[in-house]
C-alpha positions in Angstrom: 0.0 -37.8 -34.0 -1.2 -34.4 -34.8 0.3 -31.2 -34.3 -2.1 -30.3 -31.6 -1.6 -33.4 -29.5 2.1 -33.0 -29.8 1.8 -29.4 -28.4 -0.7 -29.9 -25.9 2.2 -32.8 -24.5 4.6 -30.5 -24.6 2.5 -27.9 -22.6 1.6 -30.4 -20.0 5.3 -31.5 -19.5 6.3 -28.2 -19.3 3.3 -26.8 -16.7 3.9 -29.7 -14.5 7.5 -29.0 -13.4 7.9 -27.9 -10.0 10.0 -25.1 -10.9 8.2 -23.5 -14.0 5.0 -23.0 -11.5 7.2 -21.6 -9.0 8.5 -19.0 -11.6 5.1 -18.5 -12.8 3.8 -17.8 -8.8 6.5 -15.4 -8.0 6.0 -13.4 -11.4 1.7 -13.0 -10.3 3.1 -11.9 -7.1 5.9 -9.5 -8.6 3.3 -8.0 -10.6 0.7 -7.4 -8.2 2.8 -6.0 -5.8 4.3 -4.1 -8.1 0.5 -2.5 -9.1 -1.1 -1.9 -6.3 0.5 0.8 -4.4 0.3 3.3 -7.2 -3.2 1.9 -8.2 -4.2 2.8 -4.5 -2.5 6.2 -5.0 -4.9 6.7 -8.1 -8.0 5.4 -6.4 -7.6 7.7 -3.2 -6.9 10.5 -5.7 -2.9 11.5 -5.1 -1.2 12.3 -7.7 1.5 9.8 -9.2 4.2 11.9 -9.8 5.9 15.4 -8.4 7.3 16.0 -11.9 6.6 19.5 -13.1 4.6 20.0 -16.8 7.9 21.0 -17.9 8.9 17.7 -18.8 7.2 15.2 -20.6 6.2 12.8 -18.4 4.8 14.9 -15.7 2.8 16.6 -17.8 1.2 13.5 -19.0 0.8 12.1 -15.6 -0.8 16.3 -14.4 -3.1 15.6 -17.6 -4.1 12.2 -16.4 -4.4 13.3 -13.2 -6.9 15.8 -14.2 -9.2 14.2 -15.8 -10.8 13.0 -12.1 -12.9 9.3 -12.9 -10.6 7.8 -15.3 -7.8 8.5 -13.0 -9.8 6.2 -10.4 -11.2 4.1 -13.2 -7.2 3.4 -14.1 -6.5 2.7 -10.3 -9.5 0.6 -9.9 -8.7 -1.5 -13.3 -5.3 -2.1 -12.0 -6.3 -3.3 -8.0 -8.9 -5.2 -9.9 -5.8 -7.2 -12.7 -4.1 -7.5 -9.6 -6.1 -9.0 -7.0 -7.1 -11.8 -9.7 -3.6 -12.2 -10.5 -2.9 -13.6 -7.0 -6.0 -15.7 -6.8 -4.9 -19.1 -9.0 -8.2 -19.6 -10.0 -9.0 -16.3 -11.4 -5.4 -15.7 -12.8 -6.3 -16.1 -16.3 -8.4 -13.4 -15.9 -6.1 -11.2 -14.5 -3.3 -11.8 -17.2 -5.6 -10.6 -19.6 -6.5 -7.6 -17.9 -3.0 -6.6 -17.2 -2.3 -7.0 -21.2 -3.8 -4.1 -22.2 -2.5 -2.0 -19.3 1.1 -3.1 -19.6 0.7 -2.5 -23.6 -0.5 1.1 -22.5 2.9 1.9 -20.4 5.1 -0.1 -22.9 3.4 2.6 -25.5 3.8 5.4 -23.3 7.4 4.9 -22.2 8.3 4.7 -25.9 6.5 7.4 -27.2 7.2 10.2 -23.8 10.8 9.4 -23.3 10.2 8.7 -19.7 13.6 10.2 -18.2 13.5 11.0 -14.5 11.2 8.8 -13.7 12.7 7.9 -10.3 10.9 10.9 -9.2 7.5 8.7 -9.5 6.5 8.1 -6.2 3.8 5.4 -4.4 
């Protein structure tokens, strides 16, 4: 048997389980829910954070806020991953827009040094 058929078996025995597509249901739904209240604070224009420019982060998220469209465009990209996230049929979809955004903060958090971020607010 090839290589392919043996992994396309053990893809199918693994997807089938009961509890591997509950796992996979409640992560979409963790992740959606956990995007769309501060995409909706980006799309109706509030700012994300109350962190001053003083510290790193807030004045990345002032910056970002300033910039006007892409502020929305970044809210509207993320209601957008989300919403196809919860549909099963489009989930695919959403997955793969979420990659790039979830790159972007893993890249960010690194890179800013994100401390204080409790102050981040939906």
């Amino acid at each position: 048997m090839k290589l392919e058929h043996t992994l396309d078996d053990l893809h199918v025995a693994f997807t089938r389980r009961w509890w591997t597509q509950l796992f996979t249901a409640f992560t979409r739904c963790l992740l959606a829910i956990g995007f769309i209240p501060p995409s909706y604070t980006k799309i109706i224009h509030q700012p994300f954070t109350s962190l001053p420019d003083s510290n790193p982060v807030g004045h990345y998220f002032n910056a970002l806020y300033q910039t006007g469209f892409y502020y929305e465009f970044l809210g509207w990209g993320q209601m957008i991953a989300a919403i196809l996230l919860l549909i099963p049929r489009t989930s695919h979809i959403g997955a793969l827009l979420f990659l790039p955004i979830i790159a972007n903060i893993a890249v960010l958090t690194a890179s800013v040094g994100f401390k204080g971020t409790w102050v981040i607010r939906y």
